[in-house]
N, C-alpha and C positions, 0 to 999 in steps of 0.2 A: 504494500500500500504506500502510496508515493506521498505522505503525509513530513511536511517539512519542519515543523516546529510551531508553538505556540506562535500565534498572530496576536493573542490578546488574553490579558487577564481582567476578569470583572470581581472589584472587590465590596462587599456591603461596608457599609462604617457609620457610625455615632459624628465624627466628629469631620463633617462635609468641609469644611473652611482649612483646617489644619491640612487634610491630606491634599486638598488641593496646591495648599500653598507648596509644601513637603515636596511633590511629585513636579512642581514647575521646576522649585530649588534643585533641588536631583538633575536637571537642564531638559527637561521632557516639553514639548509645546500642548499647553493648552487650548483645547477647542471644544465651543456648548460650555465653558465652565458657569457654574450657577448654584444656588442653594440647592438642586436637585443632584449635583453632581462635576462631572464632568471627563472627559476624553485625554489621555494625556501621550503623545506619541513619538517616538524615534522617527529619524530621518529616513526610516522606509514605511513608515505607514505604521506598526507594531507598535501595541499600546496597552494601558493600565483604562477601563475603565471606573470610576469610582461612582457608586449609588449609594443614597439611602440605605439602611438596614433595613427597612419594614417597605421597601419598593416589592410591590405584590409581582411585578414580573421578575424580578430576580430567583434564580432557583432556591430552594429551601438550604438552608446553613448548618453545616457539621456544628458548629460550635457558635458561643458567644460574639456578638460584632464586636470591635471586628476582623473579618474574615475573608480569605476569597470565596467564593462561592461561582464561577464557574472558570475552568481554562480551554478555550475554543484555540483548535489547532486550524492552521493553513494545510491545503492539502492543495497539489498541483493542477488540478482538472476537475471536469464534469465525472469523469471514469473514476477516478480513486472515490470519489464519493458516492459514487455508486457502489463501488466494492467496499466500501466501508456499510452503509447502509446494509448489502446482504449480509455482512457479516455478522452486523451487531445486533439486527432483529431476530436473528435464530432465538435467542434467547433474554433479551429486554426491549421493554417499548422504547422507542424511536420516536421525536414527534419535530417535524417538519417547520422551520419561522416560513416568512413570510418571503424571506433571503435566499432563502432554499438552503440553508443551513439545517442540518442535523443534529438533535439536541438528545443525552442522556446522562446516565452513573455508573461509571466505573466499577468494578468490584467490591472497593471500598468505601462508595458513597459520593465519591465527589464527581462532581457535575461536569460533562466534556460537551464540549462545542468541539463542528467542524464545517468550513465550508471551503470553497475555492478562496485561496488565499487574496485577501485584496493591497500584499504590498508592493511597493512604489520597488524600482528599478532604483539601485543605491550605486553612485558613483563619485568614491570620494579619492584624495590623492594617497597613494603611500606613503607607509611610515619609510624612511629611509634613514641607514646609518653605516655611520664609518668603521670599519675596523683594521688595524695594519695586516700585510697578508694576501686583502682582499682589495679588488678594485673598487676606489669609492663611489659611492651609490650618492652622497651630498657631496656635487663641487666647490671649487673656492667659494667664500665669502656667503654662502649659502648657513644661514645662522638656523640651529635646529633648536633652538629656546625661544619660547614668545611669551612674556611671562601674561601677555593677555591676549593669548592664544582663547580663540571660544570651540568650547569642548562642548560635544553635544552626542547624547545616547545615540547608535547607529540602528541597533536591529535588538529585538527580546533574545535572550540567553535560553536560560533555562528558570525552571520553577523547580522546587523540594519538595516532594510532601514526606512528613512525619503519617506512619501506616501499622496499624496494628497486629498485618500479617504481611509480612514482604512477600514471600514463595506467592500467596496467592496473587499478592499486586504486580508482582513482577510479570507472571505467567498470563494475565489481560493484557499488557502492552506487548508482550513477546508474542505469542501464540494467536494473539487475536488480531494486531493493531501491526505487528511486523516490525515491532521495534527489536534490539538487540544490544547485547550488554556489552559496554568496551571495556570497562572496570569495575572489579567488587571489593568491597570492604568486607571482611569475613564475618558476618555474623549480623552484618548490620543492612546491606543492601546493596546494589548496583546501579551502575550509568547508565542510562538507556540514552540508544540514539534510533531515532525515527529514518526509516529507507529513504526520503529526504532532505537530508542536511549528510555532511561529513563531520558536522560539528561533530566533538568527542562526547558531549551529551546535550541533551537538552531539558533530560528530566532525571534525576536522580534519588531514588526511594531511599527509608529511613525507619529501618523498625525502632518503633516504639511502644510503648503503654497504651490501650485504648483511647484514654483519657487525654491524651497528647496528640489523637490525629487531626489533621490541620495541615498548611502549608509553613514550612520552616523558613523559607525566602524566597525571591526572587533576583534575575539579574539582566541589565542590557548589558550588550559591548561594545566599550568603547574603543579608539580607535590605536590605543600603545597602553604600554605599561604608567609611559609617562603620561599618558592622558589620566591613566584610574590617580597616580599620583596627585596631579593638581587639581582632577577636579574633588578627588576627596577633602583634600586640604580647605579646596575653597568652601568644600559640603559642613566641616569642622567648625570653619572661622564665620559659618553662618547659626552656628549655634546646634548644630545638630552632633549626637551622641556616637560616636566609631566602635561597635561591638568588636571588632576583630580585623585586624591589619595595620596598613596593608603590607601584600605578602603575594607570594605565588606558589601555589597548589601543584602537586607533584601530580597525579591524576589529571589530565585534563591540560595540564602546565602554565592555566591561565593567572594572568596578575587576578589580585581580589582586593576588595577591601568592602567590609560589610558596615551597615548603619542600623540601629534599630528605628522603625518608623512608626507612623500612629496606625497604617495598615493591618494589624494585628499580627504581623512577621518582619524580617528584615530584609531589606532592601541594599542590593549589593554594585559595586561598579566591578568591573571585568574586562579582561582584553587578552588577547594572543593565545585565545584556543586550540590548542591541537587538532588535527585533522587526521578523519580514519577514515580507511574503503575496508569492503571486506577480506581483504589481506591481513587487517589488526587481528591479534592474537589476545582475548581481554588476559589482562591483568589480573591478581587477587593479594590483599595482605594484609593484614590487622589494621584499624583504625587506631590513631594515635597523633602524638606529635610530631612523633617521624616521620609517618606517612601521608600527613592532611598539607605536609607544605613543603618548600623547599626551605623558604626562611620566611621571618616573619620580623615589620618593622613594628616601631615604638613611633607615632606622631606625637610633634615637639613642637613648638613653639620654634622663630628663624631664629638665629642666635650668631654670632661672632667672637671671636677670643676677644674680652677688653669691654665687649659689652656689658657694664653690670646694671642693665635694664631686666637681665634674662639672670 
């Protein structure tokens, strides 16, 4: 099934104003924003939408607002959604928008969209860099710092959910959906990547406790490592809280740095994903410190020797 990765996340929430603000600050473009909500999107179309909690269209909620409550994937064609469709009706109701998008619940409850993908055609410049050795990629005088550089989310990543039974969660995306694992953490769950994308995942499961399931984060990617760098910094020096980073992830190899938001999970920056065909061999190895990263920084405050401002 030629299904390419989330197009969109629709989250419920208590508190409409914060997350809107929250999700611009993140550098996402706002559109329809309003007391009802609002659309918030990457440079190809791939977006966050936020609703009311007690919005009666919204599908029904695993947990307390707030929550995401559905992830609608992009799929390539009229044909994969077709094949998706016979798939999924053997055994759960199906029920049709208006879009021609197909609506249900996963094994575990949570709510999947899918329709023909509606993202934009994305054409930005590369990252380029020097190294001795190699020929350079930046010529003379070609300055690779801008400290007001504007950084701007490119395309949706991936989502997390926290799942009560991985074997069963995994075996709907694998077996049903044609996703496939590139990497597993032993005990705790695996990377799925949709026949779709080469991304090294786009959804990554997370056994946990019943009482725990829910989505654990989300992430766009931006465009280098040194983009997650400064726009985190600048996500920091806007008052917002850094759960973790940043750093770069041995799995996947991608830079990260995660934020907690008022979305009810954390919201992550991300760049320079690994790419697989089916040549990759998945990986497997305990979960830990070892193996969740390669290093991991401390954000600080700018500082110089002599300054004693800092």
């Amino acid at each position: 099934m030629n299904i390419l990765g989330p197009d969109e996340l629709v989250f419920g929430v208590d508190d409409i104003e914060g997350c809107c603000q929250y999700l611009q600050d993140y550098g996402l473009q706002g559109i329809d924003v309003g007391a009802h909500g609002g659309r918030f999107e990457a440079m190809d179309g791939t977006a966050v939408v936020v609703r009311r909690a007690d919005d009666p269209a919204l599908p029904p909620a695993i947990g307390p607002a707030p929550s995401l409550r559905e992830t609608v994937y992009g799929v390539a064609d009229a044909a994969a959604l077709k094949q998706i469709h016979a798939e999924l009706s053997k055994d759960r109701e199906l029920t049709e928008a208006g879009d021609g998008s197909l609506h249900c619940f996963d094994d575990m409850g949570f709510a999947l969209g899918f329709r023909v993908t509606t993202r934009r055609s994305l054409i930005a410049p590369p990252v380029l860099s020097n190294a001795p050795g190699a020929p350079p990629q930046r010529g003379p005088n070609k300055v690779a710092v801008d400290q007001n550089a504007v950084i701007l989310p490119r395309t949706l990543s991936h989502v997390v959910y926290f799942v009560p039974d991985v074997a069963k969660a995994e075996a709907f995306y694998v077996d049903r959906l044609g996703f496939r694992p590139t990497d597993r953490f032993t005990g705790v769950g695996p990377f799925l990547q949709p026949a779709g994308t080469l991304d090294h995942h786009t959804l990554f499961l997370i056994q946990t406790p019943p009482f725990m399931k829910g989505c654990d984060h989300f992430t766009f990617h931006l465009g280098s490592g040194t983009d997650v760098l400064l726009a985190g910094t600048r996500f920091v020096n806007k008052g917002y809280q850094s759960f973790w980073g940043p750093g770069r992830h041995l799995y996947g190899s991608n830079w990260f740095w995660y934020f907690n938001s008022p979305l009810g999970c954390k919201m992550e920056y991300d760049a320079d994903m690994d790419l697989h065909d089916a040549n990759w061999l998945a990986r497997e190895s305990k979960v830990g410190a070892d193996t969740s990263q390669l290093f991991l920084f401390s954000q600080r405050d700018k500082w110089f020797p002599g300054d004693e401002r800092h």
